[in-house]
N, C-alpha and C positions, 0 to 999 in steps of 0.2 A: 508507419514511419518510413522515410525514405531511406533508401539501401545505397550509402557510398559505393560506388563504382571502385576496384583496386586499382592501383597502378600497375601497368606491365610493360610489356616491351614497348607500345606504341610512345609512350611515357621516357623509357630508354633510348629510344631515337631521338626525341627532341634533346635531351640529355646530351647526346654523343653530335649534336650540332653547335652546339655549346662550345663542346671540345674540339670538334672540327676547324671551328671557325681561332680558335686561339692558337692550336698546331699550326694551321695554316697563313695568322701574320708571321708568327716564326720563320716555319718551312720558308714562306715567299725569298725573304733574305738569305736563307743557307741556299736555297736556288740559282738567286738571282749572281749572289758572291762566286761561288762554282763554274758559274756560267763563262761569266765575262771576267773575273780576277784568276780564275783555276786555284782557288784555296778552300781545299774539305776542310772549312771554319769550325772546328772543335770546339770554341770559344764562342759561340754563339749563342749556346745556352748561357752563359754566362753575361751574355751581352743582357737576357731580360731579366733575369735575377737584379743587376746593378738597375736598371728600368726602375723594379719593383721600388729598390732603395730609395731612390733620388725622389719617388713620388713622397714619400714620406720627411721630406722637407717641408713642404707646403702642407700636407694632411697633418702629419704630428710630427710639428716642428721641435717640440717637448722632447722627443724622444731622439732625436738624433744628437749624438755623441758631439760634441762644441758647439756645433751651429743651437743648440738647448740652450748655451747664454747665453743667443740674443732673443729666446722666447718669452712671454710674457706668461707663458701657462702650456698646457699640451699640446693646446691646439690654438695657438694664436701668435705673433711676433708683435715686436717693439720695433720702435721705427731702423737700428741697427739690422733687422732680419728684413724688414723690408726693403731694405736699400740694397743687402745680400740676394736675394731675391729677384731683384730687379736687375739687377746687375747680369746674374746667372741665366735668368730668358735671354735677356734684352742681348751680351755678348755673347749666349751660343750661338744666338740667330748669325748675327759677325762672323763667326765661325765658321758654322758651315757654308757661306759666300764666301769666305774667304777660301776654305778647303778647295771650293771650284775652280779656281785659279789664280789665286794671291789677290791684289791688288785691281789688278786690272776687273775681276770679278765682282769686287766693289763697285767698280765705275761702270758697272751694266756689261762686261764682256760675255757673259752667258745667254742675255735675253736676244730672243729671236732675231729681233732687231738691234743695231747698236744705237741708245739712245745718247743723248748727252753723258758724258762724266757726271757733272752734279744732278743732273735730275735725275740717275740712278742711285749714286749715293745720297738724297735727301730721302728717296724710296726708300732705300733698304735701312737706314734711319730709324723712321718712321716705321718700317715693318718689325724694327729690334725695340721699339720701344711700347710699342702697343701690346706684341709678346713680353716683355718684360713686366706690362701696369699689369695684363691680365693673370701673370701668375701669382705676384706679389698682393694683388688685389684680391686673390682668388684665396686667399689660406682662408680657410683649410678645404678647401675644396677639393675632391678626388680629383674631380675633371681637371682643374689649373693644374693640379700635380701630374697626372697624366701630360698633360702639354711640357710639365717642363721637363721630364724623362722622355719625352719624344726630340727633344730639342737637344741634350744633352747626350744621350747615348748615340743622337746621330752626328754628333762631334766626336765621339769617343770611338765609338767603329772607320771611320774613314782616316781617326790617327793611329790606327792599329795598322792599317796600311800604309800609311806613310811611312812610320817610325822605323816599324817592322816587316811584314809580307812583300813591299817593295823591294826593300834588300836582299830579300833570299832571291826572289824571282828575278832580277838585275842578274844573279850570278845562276840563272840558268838552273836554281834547284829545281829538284824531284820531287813527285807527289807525294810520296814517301817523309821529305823533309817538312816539306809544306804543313802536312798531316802532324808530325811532331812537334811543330814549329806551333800550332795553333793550340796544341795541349798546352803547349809552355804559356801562351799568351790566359787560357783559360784559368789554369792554377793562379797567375796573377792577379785577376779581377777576380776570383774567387776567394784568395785566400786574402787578399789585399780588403776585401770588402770587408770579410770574418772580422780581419784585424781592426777596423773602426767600431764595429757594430756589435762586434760579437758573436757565438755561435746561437743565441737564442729566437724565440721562433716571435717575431711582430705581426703586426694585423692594423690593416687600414679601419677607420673611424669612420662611417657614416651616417648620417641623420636618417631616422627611420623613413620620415614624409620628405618627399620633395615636389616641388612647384611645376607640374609640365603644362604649359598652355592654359594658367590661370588655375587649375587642378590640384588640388593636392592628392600623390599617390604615393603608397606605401611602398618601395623601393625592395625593403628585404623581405615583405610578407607574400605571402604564395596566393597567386590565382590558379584555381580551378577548372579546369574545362574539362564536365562530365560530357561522355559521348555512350548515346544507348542505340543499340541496333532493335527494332520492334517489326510488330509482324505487319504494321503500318508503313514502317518509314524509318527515317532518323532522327535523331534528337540530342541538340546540344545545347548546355547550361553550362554559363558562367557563373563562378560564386565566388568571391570576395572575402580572405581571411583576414584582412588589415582592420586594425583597429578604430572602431567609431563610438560615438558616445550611446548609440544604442545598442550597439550587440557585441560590446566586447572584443572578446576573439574570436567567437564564433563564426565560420563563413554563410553567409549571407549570399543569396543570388540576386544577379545583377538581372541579366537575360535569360530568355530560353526560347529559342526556336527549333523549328522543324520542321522535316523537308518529306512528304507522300514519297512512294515509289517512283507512281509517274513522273513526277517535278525532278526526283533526282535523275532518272533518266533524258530528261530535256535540257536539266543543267547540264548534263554529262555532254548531249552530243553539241550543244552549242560551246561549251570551252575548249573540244577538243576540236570545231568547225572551224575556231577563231585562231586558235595556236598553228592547226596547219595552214590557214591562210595566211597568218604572219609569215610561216614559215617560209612559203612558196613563194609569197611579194619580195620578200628581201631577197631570196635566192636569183630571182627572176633581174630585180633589180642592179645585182651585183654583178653578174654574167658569170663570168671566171676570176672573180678576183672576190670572193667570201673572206680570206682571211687578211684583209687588206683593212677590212669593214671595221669601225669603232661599236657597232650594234649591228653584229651577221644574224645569218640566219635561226643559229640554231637560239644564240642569243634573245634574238625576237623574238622567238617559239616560248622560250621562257617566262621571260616580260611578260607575254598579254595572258600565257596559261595561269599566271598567279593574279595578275591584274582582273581576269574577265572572272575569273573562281569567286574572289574575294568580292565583286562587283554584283554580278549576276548572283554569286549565293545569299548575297542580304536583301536582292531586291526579289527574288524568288520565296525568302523565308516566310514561313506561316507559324502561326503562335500550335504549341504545342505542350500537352502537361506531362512532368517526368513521372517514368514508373515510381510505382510508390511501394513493389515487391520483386524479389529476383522472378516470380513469374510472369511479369508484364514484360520482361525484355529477353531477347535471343543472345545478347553478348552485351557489355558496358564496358569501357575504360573510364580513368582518369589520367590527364594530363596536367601536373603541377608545373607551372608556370611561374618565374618570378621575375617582374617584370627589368629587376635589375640583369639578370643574365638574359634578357632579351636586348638590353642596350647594347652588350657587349655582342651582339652577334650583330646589332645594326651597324656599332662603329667599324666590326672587322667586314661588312661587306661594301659601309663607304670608302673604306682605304681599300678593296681590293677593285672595287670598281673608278677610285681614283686613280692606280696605277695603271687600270686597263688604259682608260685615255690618254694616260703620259706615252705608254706605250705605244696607242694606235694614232696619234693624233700631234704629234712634237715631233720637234727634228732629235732634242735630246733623244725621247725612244724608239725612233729611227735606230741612229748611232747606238744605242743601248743594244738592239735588237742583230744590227750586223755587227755590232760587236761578240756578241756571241755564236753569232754563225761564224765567222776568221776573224779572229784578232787584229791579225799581222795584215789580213787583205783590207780591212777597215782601216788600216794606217797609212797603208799604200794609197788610199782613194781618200787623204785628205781628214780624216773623222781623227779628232781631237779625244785620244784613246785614252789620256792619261786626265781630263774635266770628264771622260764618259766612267773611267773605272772609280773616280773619288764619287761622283753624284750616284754608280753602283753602290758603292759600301755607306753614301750618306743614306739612301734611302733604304740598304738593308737596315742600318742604327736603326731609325725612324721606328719602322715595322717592331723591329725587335724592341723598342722601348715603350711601344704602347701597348703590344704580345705582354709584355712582361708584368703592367701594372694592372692587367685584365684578368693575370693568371693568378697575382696575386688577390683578386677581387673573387675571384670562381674559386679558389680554396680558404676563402678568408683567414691567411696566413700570409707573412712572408719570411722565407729562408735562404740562407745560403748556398741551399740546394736545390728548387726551387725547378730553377733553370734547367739543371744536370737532368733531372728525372723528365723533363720534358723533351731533350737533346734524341731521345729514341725515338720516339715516334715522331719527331720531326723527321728525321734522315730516312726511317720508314715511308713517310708520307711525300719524301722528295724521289725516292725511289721506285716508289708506285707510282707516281704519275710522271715521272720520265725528268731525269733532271736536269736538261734542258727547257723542258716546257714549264712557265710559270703558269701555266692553264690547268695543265696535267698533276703538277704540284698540289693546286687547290681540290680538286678531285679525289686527291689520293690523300690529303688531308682530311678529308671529310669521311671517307670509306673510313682512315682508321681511329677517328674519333668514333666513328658511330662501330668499329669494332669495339672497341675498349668498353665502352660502354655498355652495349645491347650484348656481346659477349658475357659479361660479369654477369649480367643478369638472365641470358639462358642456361650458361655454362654455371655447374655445383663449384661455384670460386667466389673469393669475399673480392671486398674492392682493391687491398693491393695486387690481385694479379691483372689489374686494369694496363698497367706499363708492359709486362709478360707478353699479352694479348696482342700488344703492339707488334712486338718482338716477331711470335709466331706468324704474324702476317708479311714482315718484313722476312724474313725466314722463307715464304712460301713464293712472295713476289721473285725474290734472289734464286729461287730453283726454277718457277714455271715462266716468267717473262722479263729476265733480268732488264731490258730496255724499257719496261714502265709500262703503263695505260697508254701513252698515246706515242710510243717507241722514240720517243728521246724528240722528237722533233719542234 
């Protein structure tokens, strides 16, 4: 009989990537806010809690307090919710063009270039309506809901600015007030949300199977990847827990390859020949100006070390049979895998690598960028500080509104509180990697997701001292390198 491999730490890292990656849409926004507006946004957590909610218009329209009487059932609307619905994409889109700079922002005053009046406003039109068919078209779809809490909470963050942060900051407040100033805004959408919804705990609806690339894959069932170290070599098998009409529930293997000694030493020096010469081209290429680069060096070093890995390890693999006793092999893990929590780690590294290019490659992230090196000297030199601080807090919203219905998908739960408990190890993870650096941010996101997690499981502690864990890290950054991972820069 074949001997399941346990899970262990190797298993707890992928875990704490997971988590990394949802601190980190967070984090980006309490970063980016701090940076360039100077508000330690307390309410922030609170921004992906409301995230969570609003997704649940479109997933279970049933279940939300009035918007329930234009539903047809739990999960589905009558043509009234559709129109609500459509409306709700279609005018946030409005909105936040509008937030950029009123009217004029309608008629293309933001775009690179300034185009016609109507042919920007037929654009942005046309951009509120295609957002609008798709959410309304989408119930009950997580994803459409996801979209319209990204669309909505980035209306609602840049009017929290307006309304309020604006006017303290006009009269010259202190971080001090600021800091009180964002608890009060917190309580608001916290207790304001209790007040619709209630204090009971909801949960998103998903379909077991979904359709990727003509495919149907089981979404919430767990894949496998056994890993055996032998006195041969390595060996990994994929097996398959998702339901089929022959095997139940029992996991089923899909693959299994495996790599000699020698082969895995030839893969080794050929991915690590490829990464430093990526390294060295861009470096080489750059001269003195690496951080200037939308794909620098170290970046590139990256890229092709996971590209050439995943390339060269399949075309190197050789068929190999798994032990079939704990004495065929020197060590095993198992890695459970679901491939829904792997989406959620691809969308947070498309939105972080979407922001890199706003940032390296736009005049807005230009202006973004010296805006938070001097404010005041970015207004002197012409940079439209007050379109660059609202497209700040539109795209902290964003972040925080797709963090939030992520977060509620990785604890299949949604609460009131939600948010709050994630609000530490964000401020942790913006501290550890310097909270001026959105780079350094992601970095320190990532260390303390993969604490929390790999933590709980070497340390004798159950999983709520996973938040604690945070704490203590955040704790030790604040004694030994208060300026972060990459010292604030």
């Amino acid at each position: 009989m074949i001997v399941s491999p346990p899970t262990g730490i190797p298993n707890a890292v992928l875990t704490g990537i997971v988590t990394g990656s949802i601190i980190a849409m967070g984090a980006i926004g309490l970063a980016l806010v701090y940076s360039i507006a100077e508000v330690p946004n307390f309410a922030h957590g609170e921004l992906l809690m409301v995230g969570a909610f609003i997704a649940l218009f479109v997933n279970k329209p049933g279940s939300v307090p009035l918007f329930g009487a234009l539903a047809t059932g739990q999960r589905s609307v009558g043509i009234g919710g559709f129109v609500v619905l459509f409306l709700l994409g279609g005018l946030g889109v409005l909105a936040i063009l509008y937030l950029l700079g009123g009217r004029s922002a309608l008629r293309g005053s933001w775009w690179p270039k300034q185009p016609p009046a109507g042919v920007a406003f037929v654009v942005h039109l046309l951009l509120a309506t295609v957002v609008g068919a798709t959410v309304a078209v989408g119930v009950p779809s997580i994803w459409a809901g996801l979209l319209l809490a990204a669309v909505l909470v980035g209306v609602i963050a840049p009017l929290t600015e307006k309304i309020i942060y604006r006017k303290f900051r006009d009269k010259d407040a202190e971080l001090a007030t600021m800091l009180i100033v964002s608890l009060g805004v917190s309580f608001i959408l916290r207790f304001g949300t209790q007040a619709i919804y209630g204090g009971g705990s909801r949960n998103f609806a998903l379909p077991p199977v979904s359709e990727i690339f003509g495919s149907a894959v089981y979404v919430t069932a767990a894949k496998f990847f056994d890993f055996y170290v032998t006195a041969s070599g390595l060996i990994l098998q994929l097996r398959d827990s998702g339901p089929t009409a022959e095997e139940g529930l029992n996991s089923v293997p899909v693959f299994t390859v495996g790599y000699s000694w020698p082969v895995i030493v030839v893969l080794s020096l050929l991915v690590i020949g490829l990464t430093v010469g990526a390294f060295v081209y861009r470096k080489r290429m750059a001269g003195g100006y690496t951080e200037a680069q939308t794909i620098g060096p170290k970046l590139a070093g990256v890229i092709t070390f996971v590209v050439s890995l995943i390339v060269l390890g399949w075309l190197l693999a050789g068929s190999r049979t798994v032990p079939q006793t704990a004495a065929d092999f020197v060590y095993a893990t198992r890695f459970r895998v679901f491939p829904l929590k792997m989406f959620i780690v691809l969308i947070a590294l498309l939105m972080m690598a979407s922001l890199h290019v706003l940032l390296q490659e736009t005049k807005l992230g230009t202006a973004m960028r010296a805006s938070s090196d001097n404010l005041s000297l970015a207004k002197v030199t012409g940079i439209n500080t007050d379109r660059v601080m609202m497209a700040t807090w539109i795209i902290a919203g964003v972040f925080a509104g797709i963090a939030g219905v992520l977060l509620g998908l990785t604890l299949a739960r949604v609460q009131v509180n939600i948010g709050f408990f994630l609000l530490l190890p964000m401020f942790a993870a913006v501290i550890l990697g310097g909270i001026r650096s959105i780079y350094g941010v992601i970095i320190g996101s990532y260390v303390v997701g993969l604490a929390m997690d790999v933590g709980f499981t070497v340390l004798p502690v159950g999983n709520n001292y996973r938040v604690p864990i945070a704490f203590v890290v955040l704790f030790i950054v604040l004694l030994v390198k208060p300026e972060g991972i990459v010292g604030g820069n």
